[in-house]
N, C-alpha and C positions, 0 to 999 in steps of 0.2 A: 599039893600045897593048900594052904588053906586060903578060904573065900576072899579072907580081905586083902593077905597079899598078891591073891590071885587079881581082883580090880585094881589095887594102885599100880600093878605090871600093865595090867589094859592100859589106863590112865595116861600110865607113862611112855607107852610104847604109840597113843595116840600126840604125843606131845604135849601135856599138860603139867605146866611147872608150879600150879598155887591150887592152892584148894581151900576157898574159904569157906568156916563152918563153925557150928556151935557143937560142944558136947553137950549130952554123951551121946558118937558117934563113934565106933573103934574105927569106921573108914581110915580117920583121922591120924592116928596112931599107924596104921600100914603105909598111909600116905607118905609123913614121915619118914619111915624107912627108906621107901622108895625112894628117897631123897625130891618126894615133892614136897612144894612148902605150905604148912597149911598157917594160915592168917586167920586168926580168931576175931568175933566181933562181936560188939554188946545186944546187941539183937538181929533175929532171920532176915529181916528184909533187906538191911544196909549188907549183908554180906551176897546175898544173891544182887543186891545193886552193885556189888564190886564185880561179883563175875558175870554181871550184865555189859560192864563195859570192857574190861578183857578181851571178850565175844567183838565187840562196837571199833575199839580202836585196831585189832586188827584184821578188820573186814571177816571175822568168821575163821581166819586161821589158826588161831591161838584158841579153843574154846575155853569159855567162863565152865568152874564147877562150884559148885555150892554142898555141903552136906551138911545134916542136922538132926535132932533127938527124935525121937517115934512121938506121937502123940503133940504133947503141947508145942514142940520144936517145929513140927509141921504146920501144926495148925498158924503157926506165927508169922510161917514164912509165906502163908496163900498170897496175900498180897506183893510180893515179889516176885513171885512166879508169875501172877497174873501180868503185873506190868509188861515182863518180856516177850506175852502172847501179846498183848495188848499190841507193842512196838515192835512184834517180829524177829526177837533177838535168841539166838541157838546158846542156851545154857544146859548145862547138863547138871539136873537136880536129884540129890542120891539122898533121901530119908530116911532112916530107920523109921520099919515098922514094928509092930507089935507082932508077938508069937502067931505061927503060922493056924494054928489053933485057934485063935482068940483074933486074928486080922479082920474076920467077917461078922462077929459079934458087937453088936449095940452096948452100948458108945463107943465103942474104940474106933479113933481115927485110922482111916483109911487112906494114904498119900496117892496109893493109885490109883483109887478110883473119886476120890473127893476135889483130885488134881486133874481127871483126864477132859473135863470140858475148857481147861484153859490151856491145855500141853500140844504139842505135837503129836507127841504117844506118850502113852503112860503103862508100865508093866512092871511088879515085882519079880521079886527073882524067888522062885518055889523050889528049885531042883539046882544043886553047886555044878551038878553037870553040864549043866546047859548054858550056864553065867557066859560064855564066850560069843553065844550065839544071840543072848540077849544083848548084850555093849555091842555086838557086831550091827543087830538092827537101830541101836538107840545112836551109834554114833555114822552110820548111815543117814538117820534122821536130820544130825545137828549137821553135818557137811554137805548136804544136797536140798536142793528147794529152797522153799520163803522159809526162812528162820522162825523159831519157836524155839520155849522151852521143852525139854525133855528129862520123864521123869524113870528112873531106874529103884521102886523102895527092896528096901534090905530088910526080911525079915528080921529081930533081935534075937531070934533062935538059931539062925545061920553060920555063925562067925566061925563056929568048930567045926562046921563041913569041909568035907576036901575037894578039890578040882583035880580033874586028871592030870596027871602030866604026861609028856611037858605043855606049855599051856600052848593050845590049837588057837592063835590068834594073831592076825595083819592088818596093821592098821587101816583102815575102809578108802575105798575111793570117795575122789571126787570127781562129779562130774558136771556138764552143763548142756545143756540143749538149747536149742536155737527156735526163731519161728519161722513160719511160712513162706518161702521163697516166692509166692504169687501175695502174698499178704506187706512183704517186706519194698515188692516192687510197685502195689498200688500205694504205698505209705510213702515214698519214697516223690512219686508221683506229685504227691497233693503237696509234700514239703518244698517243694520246688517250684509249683506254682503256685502257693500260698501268698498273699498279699500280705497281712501283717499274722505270719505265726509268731508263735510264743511256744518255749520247751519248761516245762516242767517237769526239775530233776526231785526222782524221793534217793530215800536209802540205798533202792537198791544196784545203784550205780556205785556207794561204797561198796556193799557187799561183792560186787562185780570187778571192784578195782577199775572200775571203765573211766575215767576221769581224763585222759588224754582224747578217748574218742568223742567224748560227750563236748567236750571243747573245740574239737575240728570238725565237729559236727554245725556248733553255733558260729565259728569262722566261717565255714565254709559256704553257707546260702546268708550269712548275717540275721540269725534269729536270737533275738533276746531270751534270756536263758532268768528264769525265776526257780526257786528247789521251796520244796516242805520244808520244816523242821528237822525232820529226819536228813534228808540229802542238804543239809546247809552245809557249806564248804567244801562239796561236790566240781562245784565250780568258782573259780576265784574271783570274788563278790570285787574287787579292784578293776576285774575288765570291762573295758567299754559297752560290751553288752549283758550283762549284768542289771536284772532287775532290783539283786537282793533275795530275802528268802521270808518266808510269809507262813507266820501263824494266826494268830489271834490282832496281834499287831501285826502291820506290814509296813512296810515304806511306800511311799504313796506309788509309783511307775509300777509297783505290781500289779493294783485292782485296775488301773487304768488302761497298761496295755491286754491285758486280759480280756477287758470289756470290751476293746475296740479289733481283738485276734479274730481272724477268721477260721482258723485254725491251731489246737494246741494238742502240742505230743507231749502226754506222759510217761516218762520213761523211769524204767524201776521205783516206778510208784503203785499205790492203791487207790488212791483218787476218794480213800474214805470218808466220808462225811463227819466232821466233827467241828463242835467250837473253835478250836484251838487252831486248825488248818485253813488253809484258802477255800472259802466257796467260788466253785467254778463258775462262770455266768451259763446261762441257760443257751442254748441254739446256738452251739459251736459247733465245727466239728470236730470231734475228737479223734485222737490215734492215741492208744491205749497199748505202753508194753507194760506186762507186766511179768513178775517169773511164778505167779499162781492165778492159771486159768479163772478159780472162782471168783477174783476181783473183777472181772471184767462184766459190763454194764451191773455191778454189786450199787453203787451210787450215782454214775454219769453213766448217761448211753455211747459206746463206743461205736464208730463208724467201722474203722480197721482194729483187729485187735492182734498184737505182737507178742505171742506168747513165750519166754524165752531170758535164758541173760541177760542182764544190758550189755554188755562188753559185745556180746555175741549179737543183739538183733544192732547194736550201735558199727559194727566193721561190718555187716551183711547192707548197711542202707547208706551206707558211706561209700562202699562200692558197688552199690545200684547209682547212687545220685551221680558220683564218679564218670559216669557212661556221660550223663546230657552237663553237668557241671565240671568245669577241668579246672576251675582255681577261683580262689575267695570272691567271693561277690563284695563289693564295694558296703561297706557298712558306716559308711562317716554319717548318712544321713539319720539313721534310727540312733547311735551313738549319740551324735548332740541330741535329738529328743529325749534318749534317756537322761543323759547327761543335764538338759535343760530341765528334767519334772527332778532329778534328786538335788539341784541346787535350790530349786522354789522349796521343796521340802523341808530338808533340812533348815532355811533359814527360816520356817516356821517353829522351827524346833531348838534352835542356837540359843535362846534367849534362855532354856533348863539346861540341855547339855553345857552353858557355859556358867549357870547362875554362880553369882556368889553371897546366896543365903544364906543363915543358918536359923534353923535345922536346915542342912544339907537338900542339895534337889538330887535325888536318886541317878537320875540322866547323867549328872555333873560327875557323879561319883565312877559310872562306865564311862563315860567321854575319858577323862584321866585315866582310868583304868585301860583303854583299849589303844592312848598312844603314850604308855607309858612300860608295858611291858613288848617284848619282842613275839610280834601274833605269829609268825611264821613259824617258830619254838612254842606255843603255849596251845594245851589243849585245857577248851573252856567247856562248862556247861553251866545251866540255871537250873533253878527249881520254879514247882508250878506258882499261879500267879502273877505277882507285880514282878518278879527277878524276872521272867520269861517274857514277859511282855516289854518292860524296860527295856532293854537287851537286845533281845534278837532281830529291830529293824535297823539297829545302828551297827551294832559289830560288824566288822567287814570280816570275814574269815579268805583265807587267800590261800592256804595249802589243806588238800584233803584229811578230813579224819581228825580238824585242829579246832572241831565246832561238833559237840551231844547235843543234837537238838533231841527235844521228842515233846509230848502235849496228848495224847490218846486219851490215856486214863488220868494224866496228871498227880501223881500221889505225890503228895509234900512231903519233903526229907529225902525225896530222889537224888539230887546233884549231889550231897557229899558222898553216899557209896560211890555213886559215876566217877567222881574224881581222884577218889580213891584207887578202884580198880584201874581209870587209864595212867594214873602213877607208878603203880604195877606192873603195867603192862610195857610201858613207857617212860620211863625213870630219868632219861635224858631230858623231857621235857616239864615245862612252869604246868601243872594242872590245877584249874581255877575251878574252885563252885560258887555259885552265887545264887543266895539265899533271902528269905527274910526271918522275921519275928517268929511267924507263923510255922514256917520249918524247920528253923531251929531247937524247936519244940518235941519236932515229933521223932529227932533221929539226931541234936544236939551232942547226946551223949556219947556218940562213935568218935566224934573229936578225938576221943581216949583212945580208941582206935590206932587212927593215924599215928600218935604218939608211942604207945606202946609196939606197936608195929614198924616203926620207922620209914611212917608213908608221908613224905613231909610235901605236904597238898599248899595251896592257897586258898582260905575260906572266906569270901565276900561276902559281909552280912550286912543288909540292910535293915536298919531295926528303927524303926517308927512308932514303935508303944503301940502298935495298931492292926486290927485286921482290917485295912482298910480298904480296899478293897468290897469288902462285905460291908463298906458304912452307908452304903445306900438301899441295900435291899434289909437291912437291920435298924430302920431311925430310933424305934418305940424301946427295942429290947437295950440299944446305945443310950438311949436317954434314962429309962428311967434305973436299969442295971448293969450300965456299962459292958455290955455284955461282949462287944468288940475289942476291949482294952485287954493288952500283952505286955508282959515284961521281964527284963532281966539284966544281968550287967554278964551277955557274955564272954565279953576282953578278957573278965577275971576267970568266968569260968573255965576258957582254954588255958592262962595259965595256969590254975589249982590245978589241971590235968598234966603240965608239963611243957606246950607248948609256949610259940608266941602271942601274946593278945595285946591288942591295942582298939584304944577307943577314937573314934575321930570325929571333930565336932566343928572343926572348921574349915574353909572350902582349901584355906594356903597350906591346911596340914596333909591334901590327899594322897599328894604325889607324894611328899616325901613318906608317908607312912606306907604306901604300896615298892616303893624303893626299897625301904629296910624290911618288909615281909618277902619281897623277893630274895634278897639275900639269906637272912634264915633260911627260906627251902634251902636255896645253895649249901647251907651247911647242915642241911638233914633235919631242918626243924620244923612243925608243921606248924601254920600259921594263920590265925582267927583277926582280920579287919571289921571292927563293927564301925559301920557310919551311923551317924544318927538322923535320921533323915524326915523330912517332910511327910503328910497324910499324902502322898501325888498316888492321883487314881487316874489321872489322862492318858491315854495308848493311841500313839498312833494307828486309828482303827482307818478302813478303807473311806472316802472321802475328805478326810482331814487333810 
């Protein structure tokens, strides 16, 4: 058979039902056939952010695939690729490259080798004979370990070669490994006698599917449970011990019981250092799982290190603790503490979540927004900046997988692919992005997307005329050349495209204007909410 029908049979025989991509790719065309569905998109990146979240909503099962044109197609889609190294995400990235002749010749882009500092692996396919054994190691790659992307390019001279038949290929194991039984029993040890721990859940407890243990886990000794960006909604931000989830903004009981833990377990996390995530405090001790050894002491020093699933090191320390612990430890008492720092908080905060300004206070517009749709049904995400920061210390997320957080690399115009793809993936449910001025800009025009595609999303756009945000580290170049100032009327622009748009300007109109965009999705139409909203640059940062 020939090459291309030969990978959309890999594809499909790995389970993969969408394949989002730009021509000219003939992947595309065999894909097709194959009766997978490929979703075209206005440009590389939004379409690798589609099958970034694929990959995201269901934990690694379903993998995202992306394919795209040799040369400039590639080169457009770096930044998307990069993001999902950045955020650990198993997408499978298939380029056309340039003739096998001409692949190593100046200028011609290169996908595998220009791709392989931000990939998992990165390897063309040189020989049709072998293509079985290539997908054999590339989807090895996206099914085992910390997630990455993975890059497979297709020379443009390829497409006429033939594969043997019949085609020599099973789709790959999975597998998971565990940590140290003498490492799991001293960790196990300190959690039990710990005075005030703290758990810190990341991602890879979704990826793990562990969400049952990681919760019987904080029942069970009464430890306050705080998650990254990445693992928000990990654990159900509703229960009594529940800190919340902590980027850049946090709710205040995060930095507080942190600073005051004697102990914190990181579990399916990287403890990476960045803006956007919790700084650890200094002279903890730490127990550190993670499921990729090189994280460990990578930014915090680990005492114990848990190399391993979470699933798998979360049942090996539940039935270690199990032996000296036989039933729930009394938790009413840290429960009113938390309880008592998120009502001091919050009613520092009531006075924006409730305003009735106008221009709109951004707060006011998620507040309505988060008890006005059904959270238990609704997969949300933000984009970088003010949405991210607004957002994620108030949303309460309460069933796994119902919250994309991420903040690494931050690229603006992130959330609408996100929402896109877990619409895809997840059709039964409301998926939310929320935006500003600023990323509407830079990935606006996939709106058409959704439309054309019949991906019928909800698009929270907070539009302030402003990068504001940047109005304090920019006074001179705002003053004398406005150099901050954004605009546009995009309500209309979603409808010129086909969808729904509406503008909203005052505080009585929120709800009822997120009522009627919820129902369009219900009947398959995508939906653009633009608030207009205040310069508000205040976050709740840690001592506020």
């Amino acid at each position: 058979m020939k090459l291309g029908t030969a990978i959309a049979e890999i594809m499909r025989r790995e389970g993969i039902e969408i394949l989002c991509g730009y021509p000219v790719n003939h992947l595309i065309e065999h894909a097709a056939k194959a009766d997978i569905r490929p979703v075209m998109v206005r440009q590389e990146r939004v379409g690798i952010h589609m099958a970034d979240a694929i990959s995201r909503v269901t934990s690694g099962r379903s993998i995202g695939a992306f394919c795209m044109q040799h040369g400039p197609g590639a080169e457009n889609a770096m930044g998307g690729v990069a993001q999902c190294y950045g955020e650990s995400v198993p997408v499978l990235v298939l380029p056309m490259g340039y003739q096998r002749r001409l692949a190593h010749i100046e200028p011609n882009f290169n996908s595998s080798e220009a791709m392989k500092p931000f990939s998992k692996s990165s390897e063309p396919i040189i020989l049709a004979a072998e293509v079985c054994n290539i997908f054999r190691r590339a989807f090895t790659k996206l099914k085992n370990g910390r997630g990455g992307p993975v890059i497979v390019e297709i020379p443009s001279d390829m497409w006429n070669e033939e594969v043997p038949e019949p085609l020599d290929y099973t789709p790959v194991l999975r597998t998971r490994y565990g940590a140290d039984p003498v490492h799991v029993k001293e960790a196990a040890h300190l959690l039990v006698n710990a005075k005030r721990a703290v758990i810190y859940a990341g991602q890879g407890v979704h990826y793990a599917q562990a969400w049952p243990q990681l919760k019987r886990l904080a029942e069970r000794l009464a430890i306050p449970v705080t998650t990254s960006l990445g693992g928000k909604s990990s654990f159900p931000e509703t229960h009594p011990l529940s800190l919340g989830s902590g980027g850049l903004a946090v709710p205040r009981a995060v930095p507080n019981f942190l600073g005051e833990a004697d102990v914190i377990f990181g579990i399916g996390c990287s403890f990476t250092e960045t803006n956007f995530g919790i700084a650890m405090p200094k002279g903890k001790t730490i127990i550190h799982s993670t499921l990729d050894p090189n994280h460990l002491n990578k930014d915090v020093e680990a005492k114990i290190g848990l190399v391993g699933d979470a699933g798998l090191v979360l049942d090996a320390l539940l039935e270690e603790i199990g032996k000296t612990v036989t039933a729930d430890r009394d938790a009413s008492a840290v429960a009113a503490e938390i309880a008592a720092s998120h009502k001091e908080w919050l009613a520092k905060w009531m006075p924006k979540l409730t305003s009735n300004d106008a221009p709109l206070s951004p707060y006011r517009v998620l507040w309505d927004l988060q008890h006005t749709v059904d959270i238990d049904n609704t997969i949300i995400t933000h984009d970088a900046g003010s949405p991210r920061d607004q957002l994620s210390p108030f949303w309460k997320s309460t069933k796994p997988l119902t919250y994309l957080g991420w903040g690494k690399t931050t690229q603006l115009g992130y959330g609408l692919g996100l929402a896109m793809g877990a619409k895809l993936a997840k059709p039964d449910k409301l998926c939310i992005n929320v935006w500003g001025d600023a990323a509407i800009g830079f990935t606006g025009m996939d709106f058409e997307t959704a439309v054309r595609e019949r991906i019928p999303i909800m698009s929270i756009l907070l539009n302030n005329f402003s990068m504001a945000i940047e109005l304090k580290v920019m006074p001179v170049s705002t003053e004398k050349y406005r150099s901050t100032d954004i605009s546009g009327d995009y309500a209309a622009m979603a409808r010129a495209f086909g969808g729904h748009g509406e503008r909203v300007t005052r505080p009585e109109d929120i709800i009822p204007a997120i009522k009627r965009g919820i129902q369009k999705t219900k009947e398959g139409v995508p939906v653009l909410l633009e608030f207009i909203t205040s310069k508000e640059t205040e976050v709740s940062r840690p001592g506020t």
